[in-house]
C-alpha positions in Angstrom: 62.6 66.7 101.2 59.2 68.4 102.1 58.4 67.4 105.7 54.8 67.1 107.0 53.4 70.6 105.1 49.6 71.4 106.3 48.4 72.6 103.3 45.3 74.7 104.7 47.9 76.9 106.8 49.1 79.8 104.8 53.2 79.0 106.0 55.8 79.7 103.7 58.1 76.6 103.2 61.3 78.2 101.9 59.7 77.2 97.4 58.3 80.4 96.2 55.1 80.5 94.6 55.4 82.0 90.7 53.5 81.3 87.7 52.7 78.8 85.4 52.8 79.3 81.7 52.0 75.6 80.8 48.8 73.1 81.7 49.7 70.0 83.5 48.4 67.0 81.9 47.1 64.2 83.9 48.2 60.6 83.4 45.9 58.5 81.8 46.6 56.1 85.0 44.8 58.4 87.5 43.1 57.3 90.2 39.6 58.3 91.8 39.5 61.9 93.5 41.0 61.6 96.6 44.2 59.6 95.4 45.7 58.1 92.8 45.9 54.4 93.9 46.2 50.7 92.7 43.2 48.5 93.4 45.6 45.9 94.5 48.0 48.6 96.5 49.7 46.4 99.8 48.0 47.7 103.1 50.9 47.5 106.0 50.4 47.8 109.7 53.8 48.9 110.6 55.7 48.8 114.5 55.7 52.7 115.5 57.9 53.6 118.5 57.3 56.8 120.2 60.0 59.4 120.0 58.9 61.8 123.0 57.2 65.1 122.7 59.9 67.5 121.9 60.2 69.3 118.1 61.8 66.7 115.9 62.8 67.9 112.3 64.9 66.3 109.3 66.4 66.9 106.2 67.7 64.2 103.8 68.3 61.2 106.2 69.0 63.0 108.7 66.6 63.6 111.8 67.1 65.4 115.1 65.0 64.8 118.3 65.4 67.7 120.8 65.7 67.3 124.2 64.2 69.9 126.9 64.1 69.8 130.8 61.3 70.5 132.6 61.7 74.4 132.6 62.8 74.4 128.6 66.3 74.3 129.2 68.1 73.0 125.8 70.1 69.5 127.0 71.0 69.0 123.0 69.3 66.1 121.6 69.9 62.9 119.3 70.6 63.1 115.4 69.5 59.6 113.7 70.4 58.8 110.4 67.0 57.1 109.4 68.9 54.7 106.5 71.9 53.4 108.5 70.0 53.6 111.7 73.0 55.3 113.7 71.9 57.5 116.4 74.6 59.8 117.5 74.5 62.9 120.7 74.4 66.4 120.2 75.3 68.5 123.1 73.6 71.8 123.4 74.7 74.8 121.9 77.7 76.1 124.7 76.9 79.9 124.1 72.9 79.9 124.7 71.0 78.8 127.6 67.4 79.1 126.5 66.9 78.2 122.9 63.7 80.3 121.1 61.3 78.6 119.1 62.2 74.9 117.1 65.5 73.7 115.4 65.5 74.1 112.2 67.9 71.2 110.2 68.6 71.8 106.3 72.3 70.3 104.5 74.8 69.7 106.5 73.5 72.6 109.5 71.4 72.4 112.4 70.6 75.4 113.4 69.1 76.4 116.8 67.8 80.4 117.6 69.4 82.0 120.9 67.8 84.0 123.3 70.0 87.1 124.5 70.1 87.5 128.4 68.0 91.1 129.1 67.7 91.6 125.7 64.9 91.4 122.8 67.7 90.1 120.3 68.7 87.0 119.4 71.6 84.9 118.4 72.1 82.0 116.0 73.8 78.6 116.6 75.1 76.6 113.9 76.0 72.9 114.5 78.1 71.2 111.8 76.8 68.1 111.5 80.6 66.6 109.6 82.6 68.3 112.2 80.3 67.6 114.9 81.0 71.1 116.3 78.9 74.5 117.1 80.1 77.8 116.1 77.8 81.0 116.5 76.5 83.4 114.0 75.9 87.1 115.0 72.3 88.4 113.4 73.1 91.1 110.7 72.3 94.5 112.4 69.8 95.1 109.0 67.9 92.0 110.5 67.9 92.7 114.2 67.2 96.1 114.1 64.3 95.5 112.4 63.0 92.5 113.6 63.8 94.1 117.6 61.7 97.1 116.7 59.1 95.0 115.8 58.8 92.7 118.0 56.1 94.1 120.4 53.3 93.9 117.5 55.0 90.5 115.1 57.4 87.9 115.8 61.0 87.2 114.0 62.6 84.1 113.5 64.8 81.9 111.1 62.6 79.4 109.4 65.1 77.2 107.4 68.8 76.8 107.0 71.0 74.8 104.2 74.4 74.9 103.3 74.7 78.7 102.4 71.9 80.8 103.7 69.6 80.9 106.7 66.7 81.9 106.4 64.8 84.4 109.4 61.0 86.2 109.0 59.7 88.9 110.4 55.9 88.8 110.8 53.6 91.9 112.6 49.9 91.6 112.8 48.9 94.2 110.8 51.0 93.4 108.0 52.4 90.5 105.6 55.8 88.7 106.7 59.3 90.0 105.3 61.9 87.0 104.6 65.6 88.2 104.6 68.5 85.4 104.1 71.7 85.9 105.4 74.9 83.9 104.3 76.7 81.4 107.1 80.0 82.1 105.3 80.2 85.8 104.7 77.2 87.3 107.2 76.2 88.8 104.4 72.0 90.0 103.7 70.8 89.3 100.9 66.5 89.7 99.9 64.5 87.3 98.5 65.6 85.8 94.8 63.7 86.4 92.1 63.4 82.7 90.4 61.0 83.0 87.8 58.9 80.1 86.8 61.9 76.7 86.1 63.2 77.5 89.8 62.6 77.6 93.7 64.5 78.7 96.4 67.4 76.9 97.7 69.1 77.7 100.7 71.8 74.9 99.8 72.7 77.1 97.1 74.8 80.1 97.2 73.0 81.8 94.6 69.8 80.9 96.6 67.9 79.2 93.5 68.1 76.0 92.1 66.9 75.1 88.6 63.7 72.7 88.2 64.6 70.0 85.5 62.9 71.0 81.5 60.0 70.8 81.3 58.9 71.2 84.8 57.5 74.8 86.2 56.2 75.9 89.5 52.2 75.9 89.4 50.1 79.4 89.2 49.7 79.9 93.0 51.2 76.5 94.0 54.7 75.4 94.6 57.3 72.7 93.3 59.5 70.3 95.4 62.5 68.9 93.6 63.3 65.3 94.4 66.0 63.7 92.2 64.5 63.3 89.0 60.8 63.6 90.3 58.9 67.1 91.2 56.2 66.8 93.1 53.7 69.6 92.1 50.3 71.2 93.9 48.7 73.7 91.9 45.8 74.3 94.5 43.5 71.2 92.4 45.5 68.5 93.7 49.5 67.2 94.1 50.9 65.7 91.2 54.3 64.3 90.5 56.2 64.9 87.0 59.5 62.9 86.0 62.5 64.7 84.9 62.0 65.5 80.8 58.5 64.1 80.2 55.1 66.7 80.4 53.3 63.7 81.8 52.7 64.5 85.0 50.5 62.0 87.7 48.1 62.3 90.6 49.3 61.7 93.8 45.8 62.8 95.6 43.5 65.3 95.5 43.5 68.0 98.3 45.9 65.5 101.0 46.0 66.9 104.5 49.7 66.9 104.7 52.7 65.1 103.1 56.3 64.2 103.3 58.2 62.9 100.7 62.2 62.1 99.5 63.5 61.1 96.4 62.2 57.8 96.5 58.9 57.7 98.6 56.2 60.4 98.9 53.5 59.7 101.9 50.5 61.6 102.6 47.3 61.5 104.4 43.6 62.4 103.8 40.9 63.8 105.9 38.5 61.7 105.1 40.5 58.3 105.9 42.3 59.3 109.7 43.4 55.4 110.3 45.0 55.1 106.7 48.1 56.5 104.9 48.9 56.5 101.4 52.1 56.4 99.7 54.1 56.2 96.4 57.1 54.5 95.3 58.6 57.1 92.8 60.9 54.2 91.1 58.1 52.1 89.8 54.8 54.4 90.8 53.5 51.5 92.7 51.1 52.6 95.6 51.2 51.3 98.8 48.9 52.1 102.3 50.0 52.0 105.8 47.1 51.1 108.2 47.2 53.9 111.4 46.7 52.9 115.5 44.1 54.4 116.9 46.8 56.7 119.3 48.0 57.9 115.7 44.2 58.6 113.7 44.8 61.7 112.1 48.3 63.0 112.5 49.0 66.7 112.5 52.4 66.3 110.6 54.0 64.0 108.5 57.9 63.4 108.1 59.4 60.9 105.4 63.2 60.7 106.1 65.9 58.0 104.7 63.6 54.4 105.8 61.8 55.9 109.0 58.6 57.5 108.6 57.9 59.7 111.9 53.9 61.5 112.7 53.1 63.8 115.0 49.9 63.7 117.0 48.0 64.6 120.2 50.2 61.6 122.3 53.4 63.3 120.5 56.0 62.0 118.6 56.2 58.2 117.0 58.4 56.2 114.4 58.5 53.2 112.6 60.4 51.5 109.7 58.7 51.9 106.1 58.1 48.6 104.6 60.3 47.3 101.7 59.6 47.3 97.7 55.8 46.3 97.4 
């Protein structure tokens, strides 16, 4: 699951950018430019409940709403899994007081980044989210060192987690970011994969790369998102979706302002409609719309988890239940 990517921000989101050595061609079913849509596509005005104003982030059905105190002490926060509905605590991490930066939440891990009492380091704090337990992970001295010397001109922090790997970048300002991945079994460093064009990055895999279904590639300065048998694809023109053996790819939209999507749903938004968002049943390729409140116009991010659809904007956090098969 992608979850609420801006795509006008130059962030890296953990899928590598590589070439493509083959054209995508558009289904014959495309929409107008802007998105891909039915004439006849439901419109539903859905029940959003507001989830607070802390960092909330998700992976597969899973989503996790941080709790801070007024003076940004971590209390732990709730996990919700968005298909069954169960909301369950999670205490805060017992060895860190002051968390740095956001959660991050990949697999089976949530992973929070620990500030080191009169130090410039930091520690890493992985909750098991089948055990229901934390255990800590010590930063690989070929990460800290570097990312500690650093610090004064750049920033360094982990930026995604999954089963096997974590994943932490060092940024300076007068140069590009540097992305190192260390194992959560072994400790072990390992540098960025080279995947080629029929894979991305995978930190769910211990070989860090996962293979993109034939005859899918990643676009020419775009990326690829694996969801079950769909890929959603944005070669810079536009985000398209291609099913698992066919070369017929689809047109989501052209240019959204952000999107979410799983393996069954993908939802964006676009600039030029702030009270509307689309979305896109993967099953059947119906098209559906979910009219905004005026407290949500324009969200800033997007996250499609399990049933629950969640948007960030200037009043926070809110939540609501997607509607059923159009």
């Amino acid at each position: 699951m992608l979850a609420g990517v801006p795509l006008d921000v130059s962030v890296r989101l953990t899928i590598p950018v590589v070439a493509l050595a083959v054209a995508v061609v558009l289904a014959s079913s495309v929409g107008q430019a802007g998105a891909s849509r039915s004439a006849t596509a439901p419109i539903y005005s859905l029940h959003f409940r507001r989830a607070g104003n802390q960092p909330v982030v998700g992976s597969g059905d899973e989503v996790f709403l941080l709790r801070l105190s007024g003076s940004g002490t971590d209390l732990g926060g709730t996990l919700v899994n968005t298909r069954t509905g169960k909301a369950s605590r999670v205490p805060p991490p017992p060895a860190c007081r002051y968390t740095v930066g956001q959660p991050e939440l990949g697999g089976h891990e949530l992973l929070f980044s620990c500030a080191v009492p009169w130090s410039s380091d930091f520690d890493l704090e992985l909750y098991d989210l089948r055990s229901r337990s934390w255990r800590s992970l010590p930063v690989a001295p070929s990460i800290q060192e570097p990312c500690q010397a650093d610090l004064s001109s750049g920033s360094c922090a982990p930026v995604g987690v999954g089963n096997h790997w974590v994943e932490i970048v060092e940024q300076c300002y007068n140069c590009g970011a540097t992305f190192a991945f260390q194992n959560l079994t072994t400790g072990g460093v390992s540098p960025a994969p080279k995947v080629g064009r029929h894979a991305v990055l995978d930190l769910n895999s211990r070989d860090l790369t996962t293979p993109l279904c034939a005859p899918v590639v990643v676009p020419l300065g775009g990326f690829a998102v694996p969801e079950g048998e769909f890929t959603l694809l944005d070669p810079r023109r536009g985000l398209f979706v291609e099913r698992c053996g066919s070369r017929h790819a689809r047109l989501v939209a052209r240019h959204p302002a952000q999107f979410s999507s799983t393996a069954s749903d993908v939802v964006w938004g676009l600039n030029s409609q702030p009270r509307l968002l689309h979305g896109l049943r993967l099953n059947n390729m119906r098209n559906f719309e979910i009219r905004l409140p005026a407290s949500l116009a324009v969200p800033d991010q997007l996250l499609l988890s399990g049933k629950q659809i969640y948007l960030l904007s200037e009043n926070g956090w809110a939540w609501a239940t997607l509607p059923r098969e159009p």
